[in-house]
DOMI-262300 format. One record per residue (C-alpha): x, y, z. Coordinates in nm, 3 decimals. Each point is the difference from the previous one (the first is absolute). Example, Ala and Ser with C-alpha at 12.3 -4.5 7.8 and 13.67 -1.06 7.14 Angstrom:
% residues 2
<site u="1.230" v="-0.450" w="0.780"/>
<site u="0.137" v="0.344" w="-0.066"/>
***
This chain:
% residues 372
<site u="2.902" v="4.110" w="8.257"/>
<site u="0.354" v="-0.190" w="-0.033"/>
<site u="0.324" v="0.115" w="0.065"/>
<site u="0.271" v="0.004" w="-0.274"/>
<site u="0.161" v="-0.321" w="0.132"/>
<site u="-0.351" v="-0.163" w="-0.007"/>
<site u="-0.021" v="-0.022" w="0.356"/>
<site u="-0.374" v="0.117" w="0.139"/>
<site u="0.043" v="0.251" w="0.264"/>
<site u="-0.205" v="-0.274" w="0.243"/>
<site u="0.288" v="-0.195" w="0.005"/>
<site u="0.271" v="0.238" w="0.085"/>
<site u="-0.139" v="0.062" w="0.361"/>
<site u="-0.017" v="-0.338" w="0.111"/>
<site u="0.365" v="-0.058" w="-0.125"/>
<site u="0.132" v="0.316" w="0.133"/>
<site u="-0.147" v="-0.057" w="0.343"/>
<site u="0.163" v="-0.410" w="-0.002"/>
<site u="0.313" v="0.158" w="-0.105"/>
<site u="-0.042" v="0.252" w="0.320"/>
<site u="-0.033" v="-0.276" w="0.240"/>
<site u="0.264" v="-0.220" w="-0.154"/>
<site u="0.236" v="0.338" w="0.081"/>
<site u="-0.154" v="0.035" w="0.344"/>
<site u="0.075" v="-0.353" w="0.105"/>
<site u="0.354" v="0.019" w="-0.142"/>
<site u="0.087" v="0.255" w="0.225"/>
<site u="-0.125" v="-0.066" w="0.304"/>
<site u="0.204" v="-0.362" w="-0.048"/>
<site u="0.348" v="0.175" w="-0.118"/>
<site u="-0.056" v="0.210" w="0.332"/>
<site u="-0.052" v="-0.279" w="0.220"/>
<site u="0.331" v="-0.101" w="-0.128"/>
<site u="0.161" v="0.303" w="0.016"/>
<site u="-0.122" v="0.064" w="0.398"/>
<site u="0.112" v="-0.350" w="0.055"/>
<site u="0.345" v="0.067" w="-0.138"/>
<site u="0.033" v="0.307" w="0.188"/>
<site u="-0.130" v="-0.205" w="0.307"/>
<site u="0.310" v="-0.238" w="-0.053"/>
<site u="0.271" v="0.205" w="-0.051"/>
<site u="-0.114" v="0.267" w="0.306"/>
<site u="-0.028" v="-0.335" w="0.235"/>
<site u="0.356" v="-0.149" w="-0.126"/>
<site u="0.193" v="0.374" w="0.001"/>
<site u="-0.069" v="0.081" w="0.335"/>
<site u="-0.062" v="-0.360" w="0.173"/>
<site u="0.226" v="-0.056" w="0.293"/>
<site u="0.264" v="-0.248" w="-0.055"/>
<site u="-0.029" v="-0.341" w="0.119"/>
<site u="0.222" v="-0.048" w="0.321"/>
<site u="0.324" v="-0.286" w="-0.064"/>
<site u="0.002" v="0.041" w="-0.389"/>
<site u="0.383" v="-0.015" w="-0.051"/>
<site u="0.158" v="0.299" w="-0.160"/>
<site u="-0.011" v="-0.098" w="-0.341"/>
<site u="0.273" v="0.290" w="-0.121"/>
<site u="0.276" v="-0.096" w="0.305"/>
<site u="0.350" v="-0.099" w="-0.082"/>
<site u="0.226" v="-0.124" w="0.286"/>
<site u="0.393" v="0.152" w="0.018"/>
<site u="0.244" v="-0.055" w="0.282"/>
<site u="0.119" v="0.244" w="0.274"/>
<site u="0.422" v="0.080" w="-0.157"/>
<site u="0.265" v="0.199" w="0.111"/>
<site u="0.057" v="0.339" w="-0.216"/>
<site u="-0.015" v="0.306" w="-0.034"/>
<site u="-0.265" v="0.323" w="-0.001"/>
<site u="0.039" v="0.339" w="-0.163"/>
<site u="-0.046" v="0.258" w="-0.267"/>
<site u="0.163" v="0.243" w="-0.222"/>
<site u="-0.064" v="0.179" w="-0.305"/>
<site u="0.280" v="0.007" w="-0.239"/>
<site u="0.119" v="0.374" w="-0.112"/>
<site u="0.285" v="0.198" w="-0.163"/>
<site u="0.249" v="0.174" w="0.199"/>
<site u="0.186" v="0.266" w="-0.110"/>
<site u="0.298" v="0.111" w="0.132"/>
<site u="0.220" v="0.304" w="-0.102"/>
<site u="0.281" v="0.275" w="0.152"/>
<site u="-0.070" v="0.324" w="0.048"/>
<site u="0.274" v="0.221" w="-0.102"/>
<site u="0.101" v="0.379" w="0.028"/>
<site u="0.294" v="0.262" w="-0.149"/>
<site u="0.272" v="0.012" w="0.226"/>
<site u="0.265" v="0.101" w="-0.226"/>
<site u="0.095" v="0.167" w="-0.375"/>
<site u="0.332" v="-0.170" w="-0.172"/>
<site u="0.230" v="0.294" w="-0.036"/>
<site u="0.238" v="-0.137" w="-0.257"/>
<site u="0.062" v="0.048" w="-0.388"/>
<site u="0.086" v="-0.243" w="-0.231"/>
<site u="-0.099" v="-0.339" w="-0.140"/>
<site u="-0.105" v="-0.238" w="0.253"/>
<site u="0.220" v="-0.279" w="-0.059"/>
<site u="-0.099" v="-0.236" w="0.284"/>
<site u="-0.317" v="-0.137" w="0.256"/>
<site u="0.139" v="-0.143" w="0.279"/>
<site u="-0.305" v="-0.084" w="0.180"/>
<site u="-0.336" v="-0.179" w="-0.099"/>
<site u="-0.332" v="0.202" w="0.062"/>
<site u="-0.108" v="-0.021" w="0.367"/>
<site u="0.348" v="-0.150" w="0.138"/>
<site u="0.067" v="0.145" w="0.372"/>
<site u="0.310" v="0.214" w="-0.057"/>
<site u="0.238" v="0.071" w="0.317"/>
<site u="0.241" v="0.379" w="0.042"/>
<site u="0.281" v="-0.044" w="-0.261"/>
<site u="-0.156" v="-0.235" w="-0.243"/>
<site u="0.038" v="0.083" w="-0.332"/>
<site u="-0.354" v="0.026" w="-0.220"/>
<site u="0.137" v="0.084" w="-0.332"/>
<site u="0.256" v="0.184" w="-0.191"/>
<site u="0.013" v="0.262" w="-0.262"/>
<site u="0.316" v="0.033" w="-0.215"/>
<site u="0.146" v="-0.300" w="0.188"/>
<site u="0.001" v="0.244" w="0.343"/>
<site u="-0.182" v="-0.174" w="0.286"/>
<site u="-0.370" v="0.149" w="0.143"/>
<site u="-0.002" v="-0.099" w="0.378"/>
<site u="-0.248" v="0.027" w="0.244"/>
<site u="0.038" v="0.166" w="0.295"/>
<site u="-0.195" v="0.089" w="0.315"/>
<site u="-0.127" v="0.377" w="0.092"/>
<site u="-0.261" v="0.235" w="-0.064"/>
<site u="0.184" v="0.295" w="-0.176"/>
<site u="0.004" v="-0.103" w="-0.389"/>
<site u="0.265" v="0.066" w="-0.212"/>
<site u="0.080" v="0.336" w="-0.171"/>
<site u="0.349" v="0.042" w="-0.070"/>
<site u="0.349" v="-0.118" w="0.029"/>
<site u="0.168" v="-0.041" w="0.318"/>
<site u="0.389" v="0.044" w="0.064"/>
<site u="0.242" v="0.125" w="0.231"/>
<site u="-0.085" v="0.299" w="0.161"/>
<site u="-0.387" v="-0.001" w="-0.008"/>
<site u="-0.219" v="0.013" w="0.315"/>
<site u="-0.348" v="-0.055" w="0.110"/>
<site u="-0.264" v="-0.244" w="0.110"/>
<site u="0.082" v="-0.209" w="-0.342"/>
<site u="0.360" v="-0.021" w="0.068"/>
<site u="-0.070" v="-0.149" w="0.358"/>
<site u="-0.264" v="-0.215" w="-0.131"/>
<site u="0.293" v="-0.137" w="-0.300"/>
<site u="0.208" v="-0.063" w="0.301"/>
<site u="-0.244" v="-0.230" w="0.180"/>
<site u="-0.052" v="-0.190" w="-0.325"/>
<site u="0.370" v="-0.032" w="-0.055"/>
<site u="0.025" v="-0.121" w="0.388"/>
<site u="-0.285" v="-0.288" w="-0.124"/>
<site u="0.228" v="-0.112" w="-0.307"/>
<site u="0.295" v="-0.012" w="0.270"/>
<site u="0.230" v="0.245" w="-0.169"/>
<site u="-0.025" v="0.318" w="0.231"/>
<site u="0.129" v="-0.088" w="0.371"/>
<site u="-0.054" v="0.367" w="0.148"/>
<site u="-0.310" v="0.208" w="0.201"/>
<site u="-0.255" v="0.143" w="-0.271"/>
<site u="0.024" v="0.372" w="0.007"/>
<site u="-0.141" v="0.093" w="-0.352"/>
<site u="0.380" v="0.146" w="-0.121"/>
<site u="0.123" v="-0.158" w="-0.295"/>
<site u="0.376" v="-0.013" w="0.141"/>
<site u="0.319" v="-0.210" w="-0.052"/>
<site u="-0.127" v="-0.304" w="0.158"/>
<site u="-0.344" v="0.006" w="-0.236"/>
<site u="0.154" v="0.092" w="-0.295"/>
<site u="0.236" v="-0.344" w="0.106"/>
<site u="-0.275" v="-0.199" w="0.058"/>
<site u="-0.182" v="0.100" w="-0.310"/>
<site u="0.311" v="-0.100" w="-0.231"/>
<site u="-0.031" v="-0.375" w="0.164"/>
<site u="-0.340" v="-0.013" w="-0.055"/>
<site u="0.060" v="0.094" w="-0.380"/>
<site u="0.313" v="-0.248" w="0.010"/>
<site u="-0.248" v="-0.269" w="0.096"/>
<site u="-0.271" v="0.024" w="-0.200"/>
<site u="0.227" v="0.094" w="-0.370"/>
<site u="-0.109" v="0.383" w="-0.008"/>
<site u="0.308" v="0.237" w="-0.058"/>
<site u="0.164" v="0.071" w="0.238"/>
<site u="0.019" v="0.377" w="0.088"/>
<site u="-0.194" v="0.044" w="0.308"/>
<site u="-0.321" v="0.157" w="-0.114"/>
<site u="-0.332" v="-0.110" w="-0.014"/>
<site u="-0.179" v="0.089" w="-0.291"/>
<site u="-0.393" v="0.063" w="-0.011"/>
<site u="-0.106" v="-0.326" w="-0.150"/>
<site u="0.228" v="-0.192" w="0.234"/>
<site u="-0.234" v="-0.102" w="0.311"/>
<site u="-0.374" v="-0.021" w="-0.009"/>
<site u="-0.155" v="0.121" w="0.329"/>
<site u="-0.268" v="-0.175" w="0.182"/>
<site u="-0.167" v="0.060" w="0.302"/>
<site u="-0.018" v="-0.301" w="0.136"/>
<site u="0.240" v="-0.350" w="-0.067"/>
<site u="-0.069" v="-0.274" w="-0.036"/>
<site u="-0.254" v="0.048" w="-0.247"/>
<site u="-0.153" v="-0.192" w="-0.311"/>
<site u="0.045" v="0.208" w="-0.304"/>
<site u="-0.155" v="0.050" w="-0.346"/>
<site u="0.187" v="0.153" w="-0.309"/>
<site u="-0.133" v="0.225" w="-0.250"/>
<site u="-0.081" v="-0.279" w="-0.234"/>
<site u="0.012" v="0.276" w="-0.307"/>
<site u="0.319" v="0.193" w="0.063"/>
<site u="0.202" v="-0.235" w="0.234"/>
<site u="0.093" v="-0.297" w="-0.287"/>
<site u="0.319" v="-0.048" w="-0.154"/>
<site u="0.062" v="0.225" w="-0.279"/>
<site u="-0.214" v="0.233" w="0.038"/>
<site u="0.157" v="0.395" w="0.027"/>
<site u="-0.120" v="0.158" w="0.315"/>
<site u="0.010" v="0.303" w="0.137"/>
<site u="0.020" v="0.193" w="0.332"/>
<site u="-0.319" v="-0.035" w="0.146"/>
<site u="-0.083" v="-0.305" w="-0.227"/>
<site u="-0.159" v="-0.278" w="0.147"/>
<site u="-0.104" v="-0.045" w="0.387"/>
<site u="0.025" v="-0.235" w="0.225"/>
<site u="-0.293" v="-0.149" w="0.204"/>
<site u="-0.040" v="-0.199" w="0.341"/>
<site u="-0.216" v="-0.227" w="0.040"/>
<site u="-0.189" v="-0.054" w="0.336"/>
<site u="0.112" v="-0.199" w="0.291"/>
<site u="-0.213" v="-0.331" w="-0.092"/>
<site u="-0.264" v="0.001" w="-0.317"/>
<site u="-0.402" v="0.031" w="0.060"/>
<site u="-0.236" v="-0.249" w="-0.098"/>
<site u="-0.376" v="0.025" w="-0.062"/>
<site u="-0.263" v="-0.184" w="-0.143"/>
<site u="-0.230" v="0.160" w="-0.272"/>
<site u="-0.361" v="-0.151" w="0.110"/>
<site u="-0.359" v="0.051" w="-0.104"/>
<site u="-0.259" v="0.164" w="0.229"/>
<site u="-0.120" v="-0.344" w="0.073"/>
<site u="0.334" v="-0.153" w="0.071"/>
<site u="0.081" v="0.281" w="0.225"/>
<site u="-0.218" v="-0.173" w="0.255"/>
<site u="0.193" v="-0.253" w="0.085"/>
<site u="0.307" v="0.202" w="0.028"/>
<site u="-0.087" v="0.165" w="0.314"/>
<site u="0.323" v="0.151" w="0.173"/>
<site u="0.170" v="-0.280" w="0.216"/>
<site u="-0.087" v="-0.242" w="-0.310"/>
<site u="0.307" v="-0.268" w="-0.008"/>
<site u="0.135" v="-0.019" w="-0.371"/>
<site u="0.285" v="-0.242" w="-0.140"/>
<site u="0.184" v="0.159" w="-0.304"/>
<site u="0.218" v="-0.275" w="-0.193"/>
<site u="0.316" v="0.170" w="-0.074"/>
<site u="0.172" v="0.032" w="-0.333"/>
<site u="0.239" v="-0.311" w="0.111"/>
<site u="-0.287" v="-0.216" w="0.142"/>
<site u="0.036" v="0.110" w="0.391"/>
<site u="-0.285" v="0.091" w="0.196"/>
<site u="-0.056" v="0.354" w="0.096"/>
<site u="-0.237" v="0.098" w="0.327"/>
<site u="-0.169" v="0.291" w="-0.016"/>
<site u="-0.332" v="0.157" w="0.140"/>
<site u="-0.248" v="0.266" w="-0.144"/>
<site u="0.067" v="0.328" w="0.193"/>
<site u="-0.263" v="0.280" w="-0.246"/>
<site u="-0.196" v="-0.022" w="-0.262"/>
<site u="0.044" v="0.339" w="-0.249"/>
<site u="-0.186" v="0.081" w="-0.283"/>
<site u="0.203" v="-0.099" w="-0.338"/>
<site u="0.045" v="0.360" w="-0.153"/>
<site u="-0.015" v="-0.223" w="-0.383"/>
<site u="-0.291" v="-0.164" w="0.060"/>
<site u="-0.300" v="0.148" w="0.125"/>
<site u="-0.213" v="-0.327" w="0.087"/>
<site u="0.363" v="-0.229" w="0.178"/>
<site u="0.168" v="0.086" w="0.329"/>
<site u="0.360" v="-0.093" w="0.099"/>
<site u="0.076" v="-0.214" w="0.301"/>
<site u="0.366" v="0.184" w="0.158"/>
<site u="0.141" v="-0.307" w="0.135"/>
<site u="0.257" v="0.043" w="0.316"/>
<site u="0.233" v="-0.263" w="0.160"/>
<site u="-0.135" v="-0.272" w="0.257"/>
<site u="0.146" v="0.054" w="0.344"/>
<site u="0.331" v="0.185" w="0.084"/>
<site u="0.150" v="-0.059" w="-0.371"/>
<site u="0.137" v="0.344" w="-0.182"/>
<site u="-0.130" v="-0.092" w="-0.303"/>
<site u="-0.239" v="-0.282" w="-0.183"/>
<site u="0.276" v="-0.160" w="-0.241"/>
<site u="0.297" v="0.027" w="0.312"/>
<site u="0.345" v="-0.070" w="-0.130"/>
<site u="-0.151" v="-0.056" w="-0.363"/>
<site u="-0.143" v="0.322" w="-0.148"/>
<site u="0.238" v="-0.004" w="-0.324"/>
<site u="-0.251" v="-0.222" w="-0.095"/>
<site u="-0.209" v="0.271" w="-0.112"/>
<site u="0.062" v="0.217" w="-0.268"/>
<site u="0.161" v="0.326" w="0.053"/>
<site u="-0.116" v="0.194" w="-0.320"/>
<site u="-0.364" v="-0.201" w="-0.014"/>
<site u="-0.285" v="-0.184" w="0.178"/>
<site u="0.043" v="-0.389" w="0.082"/>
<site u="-0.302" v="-0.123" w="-0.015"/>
<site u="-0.004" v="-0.328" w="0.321"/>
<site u="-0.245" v="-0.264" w="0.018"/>
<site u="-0.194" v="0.014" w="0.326"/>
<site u="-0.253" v="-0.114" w="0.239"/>
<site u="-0.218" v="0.159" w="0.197"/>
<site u="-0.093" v="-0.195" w="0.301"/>
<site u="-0.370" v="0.008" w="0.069"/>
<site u="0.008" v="-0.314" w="0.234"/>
<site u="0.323" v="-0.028" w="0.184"/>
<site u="0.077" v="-0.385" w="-0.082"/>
<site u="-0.013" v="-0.267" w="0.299"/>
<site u="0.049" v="-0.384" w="0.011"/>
<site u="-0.198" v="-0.249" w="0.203"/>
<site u="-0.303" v="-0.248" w="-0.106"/>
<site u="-0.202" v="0.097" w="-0.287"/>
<site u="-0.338" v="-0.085" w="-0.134"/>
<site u="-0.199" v="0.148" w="-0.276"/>
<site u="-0.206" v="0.288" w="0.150"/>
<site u="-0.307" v="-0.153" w="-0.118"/>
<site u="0.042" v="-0.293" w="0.257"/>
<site u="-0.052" v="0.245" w="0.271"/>
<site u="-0.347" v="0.009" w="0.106"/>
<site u="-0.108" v="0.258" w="0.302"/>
<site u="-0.277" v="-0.103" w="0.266"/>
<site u="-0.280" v="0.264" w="0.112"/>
<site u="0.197" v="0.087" w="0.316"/>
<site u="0.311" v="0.094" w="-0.197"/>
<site u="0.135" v="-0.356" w="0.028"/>
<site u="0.250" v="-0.111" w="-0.284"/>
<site u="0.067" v="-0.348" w="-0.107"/>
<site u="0.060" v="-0.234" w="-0.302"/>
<site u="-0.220" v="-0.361" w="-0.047"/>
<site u="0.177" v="-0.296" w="-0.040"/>
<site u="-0.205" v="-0.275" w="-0.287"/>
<site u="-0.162" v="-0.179" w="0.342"/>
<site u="-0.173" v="0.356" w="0.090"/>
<site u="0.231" v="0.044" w="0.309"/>
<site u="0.030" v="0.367" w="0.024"/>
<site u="0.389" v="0.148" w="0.119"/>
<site u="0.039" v="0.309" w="0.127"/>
<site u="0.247" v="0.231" w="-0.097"/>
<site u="0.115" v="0.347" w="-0.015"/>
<site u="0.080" v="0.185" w="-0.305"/>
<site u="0.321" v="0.185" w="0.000"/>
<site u="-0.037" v="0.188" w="-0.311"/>
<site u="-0.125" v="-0.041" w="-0.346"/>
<site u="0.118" v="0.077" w="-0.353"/>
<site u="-0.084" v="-0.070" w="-0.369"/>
<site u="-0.270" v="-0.276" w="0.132"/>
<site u="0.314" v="-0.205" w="0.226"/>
<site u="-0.070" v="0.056" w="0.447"/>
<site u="0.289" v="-0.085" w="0.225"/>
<site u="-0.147" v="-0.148" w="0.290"/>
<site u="0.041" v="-0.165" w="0.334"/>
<site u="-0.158" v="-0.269" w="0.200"/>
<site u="0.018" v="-0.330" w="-0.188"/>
<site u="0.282" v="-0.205" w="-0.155"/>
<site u="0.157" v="-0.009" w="-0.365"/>
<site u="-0.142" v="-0.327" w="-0.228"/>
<site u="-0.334" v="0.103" w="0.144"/>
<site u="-0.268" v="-0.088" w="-0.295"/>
<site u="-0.231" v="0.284" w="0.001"/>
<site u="-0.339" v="0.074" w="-0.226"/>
<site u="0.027" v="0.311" w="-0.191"/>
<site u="-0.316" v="0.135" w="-0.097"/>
<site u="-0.089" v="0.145" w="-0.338"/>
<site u="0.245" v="-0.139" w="-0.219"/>
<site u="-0.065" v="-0.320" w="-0.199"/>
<site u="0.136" v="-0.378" w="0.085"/>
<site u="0.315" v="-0.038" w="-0.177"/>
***
């Protein structure tokens, strides 16, 4: 009997069972090769280095004078808090501004004007609410009488009775600043506030010239003794703001501000950030001193800043990578002969170590980097 490709079914035993052995032999040679492969590479991975091979991936760099330290670059922002202290009580059409927003205003300084008639600020804690003229008495005459004393016009002993001698003073004071002159102060006249010197801040809205105001039309804010600044960080950033943290905020004119991180609050707009309240360094009032009308009085100024992570300080440098620490705790750098040099690390940041105990223009090996 033949097979359909006219090969007898004797032969096709003795060639399948050549063909077997031909297989067999195959792999038992490709796995002698394998296993010796494997052989190699486990021998050459995990041989112990020959001793005096140089350190093929060693570049050399001198010992320098400089300087070691970190910061991370932020945003400050810096803005006035500001309350009500007082309503403008007079009608008409503003015709003048005499300040600019924020400016520190002193008892008997004129803010602005409405129908040409002077607004003028004045210092005490009852507000205005009604004319005053001869005759009148009460805690709001004595406390006219003190401001008029201020302004140098009344020369007598405050007694809170709107007498001869007020209703004299009152008529220079009107003389002086172009009011007419008939001894009475109006309503709108003075603007009380509790405490002077203070910055103040206009109603914006109301308080422009030509607009028609009304009695109780427009108020009259002060600000805070000095602005606050904080810095909006994330969760992450918030770690290296502990409180103490040193930060440098470049002021609007290029100075250098000093401040330090005093809390850290949650920021009430954003959920996942934190604010950093920043407070002055030392014995300072304030954070921007004798220039805080650098920030705006109506807004947020927004002040370039650095944290400081590493406080910065000077002496001889080397990369950190040149440092190389001995099994007792021993630090030292290699010179290209193999001489070791002890020295002690002073502090390291962003991969630069200030250290002591050998000279500047020492050539060093630095480990890990490639020869230039």
């Amino acid at each position: 009997m033949t097979e359909s490709n006219g090969a007898s079914l004797s032969e096709i035993g003795p060639r399948t069972a050549r063909r077997s052995w031909l297989i067999g032999i195959s792999g038992v040679i490709i796995g002698l090769i394998v296993g010796a492969l494997v052989s190699w590479s486990v021998v050459t991975v995990f041989a112990t280095p020959k001793e005096g091979l140089p350190e093929e991936s060693s570049a050399t760099t001198e010992v320098v004078h400089g300087q070691v330290g970190s910061s991370l670059s932020v945003n400050t922002i810096g803005s006035w808090l500001n309350s009500v202290t007082a309503t403008n009580r007079a009608s008409g059409v503003v015709t003048t501004v005499d300040i600019e927003p924020g400016a520190e205003v002193s008892v008997g300084q004129k803010l602005y004007s409405v129908g040409l008639r002077p607004v003028v600020v004045a210092e005490g804690s009852i507000p205005a609410f009604g004319a005053m003229q001869l005759g009148d008495t009460g805690d709001h005459i004595h406390q006219l009488q003190e401001f008029l004393s201020v302004v140098g016009v009344f020369q007598g002993e405050p007694d809170g009775n709107f007498g001869p001698s007020t209703h004299t003073a009152v008529e220079a004071w009107q003389q002086q600043l172009g009011y007419p002159v008939d001894g009475v102060i109006q309503q709108g006249d003075l603007v009380w506030l509790p405490h002077v010197p203070v910055r103040v801040l206009l109603d914006s809205e109301l308080l422009t010239p030509g607009n028609q105001v009304e009695n109780g039309q427009g108020v009259i804010s002060a600000l805070a003794n000095t602005p606050t600044f904080q810095i909006p960080l994330s969760s992450s950033q918030s770690q290296l703001a502990v409180e103490g943290t040193h930060v440098t905020i470049s002021s609007p004119e290029g100075d250098l501000w000093e401040a330090q991180v005093s809390t850290l609050t949650p920021d009430p707009q954003n959920t996942d950030s934190l604010n950093a309240n920043l407070v002055p360094v030392g014995d300072s009032e304030s954070i921007c001193k004798k220039n805080c009308a650098a920030i705006s009085p109506d807004g947020k100024t927004i002040l370039s800043s650095q944290i400081v992570t590493v406080p910065s300080e000077s002496g001889l440098t080397v990369p950190s990578a040149a440092i190389r620490t001995a099994p007792d705790g021993r630090t030292f750098v290699v010179d290209p002969s193999g001489t070791e040099h002890n020295v002690s690390v002073i502090q390291t940041a962003r991969g630069i170590s200030l250290i002591e105990g050998v000279d500047a223009g020492l050539t060093v090996l630095v480990v890990g980097e490639d020869t230039p």
